[in-house]
N, C-alpha and C positions, 0 to 999 in steps of 0.2 A: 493094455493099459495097466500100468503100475498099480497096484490095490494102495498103497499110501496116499498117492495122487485124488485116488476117487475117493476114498476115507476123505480126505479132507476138505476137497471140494463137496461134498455131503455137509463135512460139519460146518465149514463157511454158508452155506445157503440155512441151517437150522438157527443160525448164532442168533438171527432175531426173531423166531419161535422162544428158543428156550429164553433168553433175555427177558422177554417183552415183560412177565410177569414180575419182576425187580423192578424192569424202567418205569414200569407203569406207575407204578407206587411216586416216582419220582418224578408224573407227567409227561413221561416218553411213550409216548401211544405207539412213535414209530421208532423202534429201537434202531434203523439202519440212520437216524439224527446219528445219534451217536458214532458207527461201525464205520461208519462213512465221514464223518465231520472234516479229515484232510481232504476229502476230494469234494465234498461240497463246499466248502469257505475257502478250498487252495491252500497249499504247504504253508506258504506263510504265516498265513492268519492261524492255521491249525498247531503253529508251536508257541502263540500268546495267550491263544485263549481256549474251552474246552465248553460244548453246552454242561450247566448245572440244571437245570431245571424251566419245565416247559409248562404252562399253567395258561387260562381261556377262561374270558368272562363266561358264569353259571349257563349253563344250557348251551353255549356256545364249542364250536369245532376250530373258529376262525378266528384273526383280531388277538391271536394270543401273546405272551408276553415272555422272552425266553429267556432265562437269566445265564447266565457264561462266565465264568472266573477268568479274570484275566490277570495276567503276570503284574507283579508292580510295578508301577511308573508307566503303563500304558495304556490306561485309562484316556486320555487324552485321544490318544491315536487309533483307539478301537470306536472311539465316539466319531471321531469326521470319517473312519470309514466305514460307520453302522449302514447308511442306504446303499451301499455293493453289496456288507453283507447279507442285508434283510430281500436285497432281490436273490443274492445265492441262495438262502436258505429258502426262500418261499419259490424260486423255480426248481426246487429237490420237492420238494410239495407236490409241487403243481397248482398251488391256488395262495391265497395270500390268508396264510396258519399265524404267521409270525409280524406282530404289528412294529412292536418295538425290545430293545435288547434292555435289558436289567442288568450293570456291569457290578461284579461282586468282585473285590480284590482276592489275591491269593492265587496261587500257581495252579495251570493247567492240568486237567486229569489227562495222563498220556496213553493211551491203546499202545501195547505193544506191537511193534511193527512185523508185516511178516517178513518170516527169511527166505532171501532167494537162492538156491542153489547154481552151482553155474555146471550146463547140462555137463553131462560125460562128453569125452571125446569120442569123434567117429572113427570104428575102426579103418584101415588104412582101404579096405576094400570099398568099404561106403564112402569113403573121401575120393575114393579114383572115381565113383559110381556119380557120386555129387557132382566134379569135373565134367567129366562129357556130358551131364544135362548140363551144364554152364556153360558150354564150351561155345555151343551157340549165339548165347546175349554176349553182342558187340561193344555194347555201355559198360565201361568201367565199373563206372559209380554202381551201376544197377546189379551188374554179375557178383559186386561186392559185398549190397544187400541182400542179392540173395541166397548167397555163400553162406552169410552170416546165420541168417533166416534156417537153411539146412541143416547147419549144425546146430542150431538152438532147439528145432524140432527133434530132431535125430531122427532112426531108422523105424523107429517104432511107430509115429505119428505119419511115415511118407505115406503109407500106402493110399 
C-alpha cells in the first residue's frame, strides 16, 4: 500500500476528532454535519446552501434548530424543500436532532473537494494478465466492467 494513500486515509477519519473542538464552539457536536453535508443533503442542495450553525432547546440533544446560509434568491426553494431536507439530515443522525432550518442569506461555505487521481496505467504484462482472467466472462457489458474495475485497482490491490 502506498504510504500517501494510508497517510491520508488516517487523516480523513481524524478530520472530525481534530474539528470537533472549533465546531463545537459553533454547535457542531458532529463535525462529520459538516465533512459530509454533499452526501447528506445530495449535490444539489450542497452547492445553495452550507450548515452555519446547529443550536437545541437548554438541556436538550433533540428538537434542534439548524441555521444554513443559502445563496440569494433561493430562499424560497430551500423552504418547500426543507421536509426532504430535514428527513436527510435527521436520517444522518439517526433520530430527529434537527426540528426546523433557520435560513440566513449569503453564499455557501464550500469544503474543498477532493482530488481524484486517474490510477497509473497497467503495465503491458498486467494488461495481457487482466485479459485471460477476462477472457472467460461471456457478457460484454460485464468483462467491460470488469476490465475497468482492474485497471482502476491496478496490480498492487489484486492480490
Amino acid at each position: 500500500m502506498d504510504k500517501r494513500r494510508g497517510s491520508m486515509r488516517a487523516l480523513a477519519s481524524e478530520i472530525a476528532k481534530v474539528a470537533a473542538p472549533s465546531l463545537g464552539k459553533r454547535g457542531f457536536a458532529a463535525a462529520q454535519l459538516i465533512t459530509d453535508w454533499a452526501a447528506i443533503v445530495g449535490p444539489a442542495w450542497a452547492d445553495k446552501l452550507s450548515p452555519d450553525r446547529l443550536s437545541f432547546p437548554m438541556g436538550e440533544r433533540r428538537d434542534g434548530t439548524l441555521r444554513v446560509r443559502v445563496a440569494s434568491g433561493l430562499g424560497p426553494e430551500v423552504q418547500h424543500g426543507a421536509p426532504l431536507l430535514l428527513e436527510r439530515i435527521n436520517s444522518f443522525f439517526g433520530y430527529r436532532a434537527v426540528a426546523r432550518l433557520a435560513l440566513v442569506q449569503g453564499p455557501p461555505t464550500r469544503l474543498p473537494r477532493p482530488v481524484r487521481r486517474a490510477p497509473a496505467p497497467l503495465a503491458p504484462a498486467e494488461r495481457q494478465a487482466l485479459d485471460r482472467r477476462l477472457a472467460v466472462i461471456e457478457d460484454p457489458a460485464l468483462r467491460a466492467a470488469l476490465r475497468r474495475l482492474g485497471e482502476a485497482i491496478g496490480p498492487a490491490r489484486r492480490n
